[in-house]
N, C-alpha and C positions, 0 to 999 in steps of 0.2 A: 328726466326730471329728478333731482337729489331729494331726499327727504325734506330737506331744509324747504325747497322753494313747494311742495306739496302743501306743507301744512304754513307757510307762509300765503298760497292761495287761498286753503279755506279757511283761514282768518284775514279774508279779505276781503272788501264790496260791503257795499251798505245792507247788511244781513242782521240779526241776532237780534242785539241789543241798542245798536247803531241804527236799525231799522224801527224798532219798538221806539225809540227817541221823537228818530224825524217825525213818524206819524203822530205822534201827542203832540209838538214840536204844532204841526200843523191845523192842530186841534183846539192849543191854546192859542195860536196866532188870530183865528176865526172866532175866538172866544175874546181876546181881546179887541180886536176889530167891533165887535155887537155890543161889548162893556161902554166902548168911547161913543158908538151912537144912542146908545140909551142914556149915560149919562148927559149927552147933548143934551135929546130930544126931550129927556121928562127935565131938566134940570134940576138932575137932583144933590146938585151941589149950588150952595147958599151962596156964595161970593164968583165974583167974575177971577181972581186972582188963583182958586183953589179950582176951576173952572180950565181955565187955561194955563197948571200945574198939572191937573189931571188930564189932560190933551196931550201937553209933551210928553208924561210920561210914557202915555202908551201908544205915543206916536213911534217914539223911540225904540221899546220894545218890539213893536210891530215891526221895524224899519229891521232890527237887529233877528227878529226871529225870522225872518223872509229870507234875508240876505244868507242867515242859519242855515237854513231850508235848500235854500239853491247852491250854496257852497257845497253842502252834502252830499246833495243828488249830483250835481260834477264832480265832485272826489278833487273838489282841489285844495290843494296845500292847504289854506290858510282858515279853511273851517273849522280846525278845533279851537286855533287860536279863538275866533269869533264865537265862538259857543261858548268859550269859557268866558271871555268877556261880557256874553250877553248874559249868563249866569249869575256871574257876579254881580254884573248892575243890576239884576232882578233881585239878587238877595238883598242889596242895598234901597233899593224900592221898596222891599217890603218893610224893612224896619224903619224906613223913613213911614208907610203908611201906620204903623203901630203905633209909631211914638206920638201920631197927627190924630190918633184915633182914641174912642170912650175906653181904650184899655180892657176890655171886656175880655171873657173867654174866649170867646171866638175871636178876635185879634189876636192871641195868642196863643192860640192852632193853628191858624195860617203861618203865625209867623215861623213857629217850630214847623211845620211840613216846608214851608218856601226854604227853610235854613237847612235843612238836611235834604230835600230836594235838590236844591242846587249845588249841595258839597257831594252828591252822590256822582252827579253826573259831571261837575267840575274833578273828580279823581278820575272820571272812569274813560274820562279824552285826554287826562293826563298821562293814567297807566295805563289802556287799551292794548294789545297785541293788535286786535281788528282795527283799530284807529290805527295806527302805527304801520300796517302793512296799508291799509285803502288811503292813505294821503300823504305816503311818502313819496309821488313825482311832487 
């Protein structure tokens, strides 16, 4: 084995920081999952229209961070694509929730953590070594 494909091995496999990912990854999915049934159940949103706004979206996400999820654990090709997509439309959710919100402090700390949150990990399946060897079949 040449050097090249040695340290092409151990930056490879769902390890590191790839791994630290999937499991938050999995943590918010189960966090958004409990968000849409409490929002349901106590209805704590005022209108049916803002009701089933808040349902797509985080039907959506869910849909997207699942599919995340299991593309990752197969190590096939097309999960980074899908992460960074699902990234992006999160960061895009949250400045759509900011702009629809009382504008307070606390909407904009969510929105600054959601916005460099998602450019950290949207660079980091762009530039990865560890991404780049685990999903290159």
């Amino acid at each position: 084995m040449t050097t090249g494909n040695k340290a092409r091995g151990y930056l490879a496999g769902v390890k590191g920081w790839l791994l630290f990912y999937t499991v938050i990854l999995v943590i918010m999915l189960i966090s958004s999952v409990s968000d849409m049934m409490t929002n349901l159940v106590l209805l704590r949103i005022n209108t049916v229209e803002k009701i089933i706004y808040r349902v797509a979206q985080l039907t959506l996400v869910s849909l997207l961070m699942s599919a995340s999820v299991i593309w990752i654990l197969l190590k096939l090709r097309i999960a980074p694509l899908i992460v960074i997509i699902m990234e992006a439309f999160r960061m895009g959710i949250t400045v759509m929730q900011v702009i629809d919100s009382n504008k307070n402090i606390e909407d904009w700390i969510v929105l600054c953590f959601g916005l460099v949150w998602g450019c950290l990990w949207i660079a980091y399946f762009i530039r990865s070594k560890r991404v780049a060897n685990t999903f290159e079949n």
